[in-house]
DOTILO-691805 format. One record per residue (C-alpha): residue number from 1; residue in three letters; x negated, y, z. Coordinates in steps of 0.05 Angstrom, whole numbers, padded with zeros to 5 digits, always signed. Each point is the difference from the previous one (the first is absolute). Layout:
BEGIN
    n  res       x       y       z
  NUM  ALA       X       Y       Z
...
//
This chain:
BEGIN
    n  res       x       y       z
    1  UNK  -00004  +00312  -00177
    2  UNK  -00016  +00072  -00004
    3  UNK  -00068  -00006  +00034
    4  UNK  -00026  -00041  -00048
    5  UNK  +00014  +00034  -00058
    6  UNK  -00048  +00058  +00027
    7  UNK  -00063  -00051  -00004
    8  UNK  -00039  +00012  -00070
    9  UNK  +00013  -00040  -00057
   10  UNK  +00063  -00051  +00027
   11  UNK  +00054  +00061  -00016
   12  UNK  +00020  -00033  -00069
   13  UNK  +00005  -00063  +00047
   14  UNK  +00070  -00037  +00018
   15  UNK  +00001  -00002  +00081
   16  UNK  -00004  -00073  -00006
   17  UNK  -00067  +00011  -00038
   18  UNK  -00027  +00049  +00045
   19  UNK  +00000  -00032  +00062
   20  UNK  -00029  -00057  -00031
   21  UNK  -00055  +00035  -00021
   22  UNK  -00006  +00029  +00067
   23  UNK  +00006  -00069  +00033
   24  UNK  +00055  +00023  +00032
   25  UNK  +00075  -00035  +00018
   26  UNK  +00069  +00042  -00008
   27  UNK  +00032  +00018  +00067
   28  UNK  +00052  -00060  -00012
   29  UNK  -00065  -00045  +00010
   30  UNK  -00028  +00038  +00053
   31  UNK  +00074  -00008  +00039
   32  UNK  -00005  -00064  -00013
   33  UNK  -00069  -00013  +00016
   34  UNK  +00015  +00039  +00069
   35  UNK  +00063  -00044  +00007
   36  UNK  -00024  -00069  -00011
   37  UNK  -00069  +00013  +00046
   38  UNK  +00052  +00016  +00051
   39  UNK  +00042  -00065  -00010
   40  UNK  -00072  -00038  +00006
   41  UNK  -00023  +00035  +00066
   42  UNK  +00067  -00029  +00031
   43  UNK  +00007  -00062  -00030
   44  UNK  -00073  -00018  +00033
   45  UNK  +00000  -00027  +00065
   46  UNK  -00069  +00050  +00017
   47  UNK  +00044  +00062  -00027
   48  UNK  +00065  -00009  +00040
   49  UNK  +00012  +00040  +00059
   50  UNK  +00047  -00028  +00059
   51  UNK  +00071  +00019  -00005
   52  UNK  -00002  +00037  -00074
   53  UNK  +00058  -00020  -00038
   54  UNK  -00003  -00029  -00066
   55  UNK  +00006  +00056  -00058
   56  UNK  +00003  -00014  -00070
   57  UNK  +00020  +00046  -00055
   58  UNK  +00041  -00029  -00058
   59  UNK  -00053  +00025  -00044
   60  UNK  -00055  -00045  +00028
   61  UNK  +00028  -00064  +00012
   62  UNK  +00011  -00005  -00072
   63  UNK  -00070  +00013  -00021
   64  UNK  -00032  -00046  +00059
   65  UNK  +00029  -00049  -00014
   66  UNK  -00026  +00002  -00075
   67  UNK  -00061  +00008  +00024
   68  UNK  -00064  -00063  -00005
   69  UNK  +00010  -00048  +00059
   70  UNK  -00078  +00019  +00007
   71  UNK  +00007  +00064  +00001
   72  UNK  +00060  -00003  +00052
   73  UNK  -00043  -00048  +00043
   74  UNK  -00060  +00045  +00001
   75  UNK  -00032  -00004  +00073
   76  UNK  -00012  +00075  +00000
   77  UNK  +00029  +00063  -00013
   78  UNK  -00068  +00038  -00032
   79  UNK  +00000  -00067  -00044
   80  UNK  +00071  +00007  -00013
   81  UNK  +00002  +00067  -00027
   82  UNK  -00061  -00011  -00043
   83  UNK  +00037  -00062  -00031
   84  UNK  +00068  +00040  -00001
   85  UNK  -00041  +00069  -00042
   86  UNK  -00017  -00056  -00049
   87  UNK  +00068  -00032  -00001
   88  UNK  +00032  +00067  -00015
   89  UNK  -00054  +00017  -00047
   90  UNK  +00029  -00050  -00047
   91  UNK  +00081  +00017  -00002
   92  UNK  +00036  +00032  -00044
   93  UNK  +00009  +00072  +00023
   94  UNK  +00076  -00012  -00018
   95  UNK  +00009  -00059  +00049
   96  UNK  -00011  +00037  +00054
   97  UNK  +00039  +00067  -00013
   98  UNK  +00061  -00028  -00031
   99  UNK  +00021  -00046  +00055
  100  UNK  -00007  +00062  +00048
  101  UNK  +00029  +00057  -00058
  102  UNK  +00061  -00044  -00009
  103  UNK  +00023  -00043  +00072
  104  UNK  -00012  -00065  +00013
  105  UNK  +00059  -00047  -00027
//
């Protein structure tokens, strides 16, 4: 948050407003984003290694499976993370933080 209040003219900015303007997403998203291309590379046949157990974080099985059956059924991961950036480009900054500020019920 700090950081970019240094950058020229987005100071009177909310931090919401900044990193839009930056093209940026909040570290909630970026967890997120980090979590969910993880859930992909193991739920791909190409991306599982022998003898890895099966890890899931409560925080991502409740996003995956809100995400687009195309998006979840992507045949790659490059094209998965490209579709996932947009994905996440359009929620709600408090869907995301909420959920993980407060427990999952």
């Amino acid at each position: 948050m700090r950081a970019t209040k240094m950058i020229s003219g987005l100071e009177h900015l909310c931090y919401e407003e900044r990193l839009r303007e930056l093209g940026l997403f909040s570290l909630e998203k970026r967890r997120l984003r980090g979590d969910l291309n993880s859930a992909f590379e193991y739920l791909k046949e190409p991306y599982k290694k022998a003898g890895e157990g099966l890890f899931f974080t409560m925080r991502v099985v409740r996003h995956l499976n809100r995400l687009p059956r195309d998006l979840v059924d992507t045949p790659s991961l490059a094209l998965f993370k490209a579709r996932l950036d947009g994905a996440l480009s359009n929620l709600v900054w408090w869907e995301v933080f909420l959920p993980m500020a407060g427990g999952w019920n």
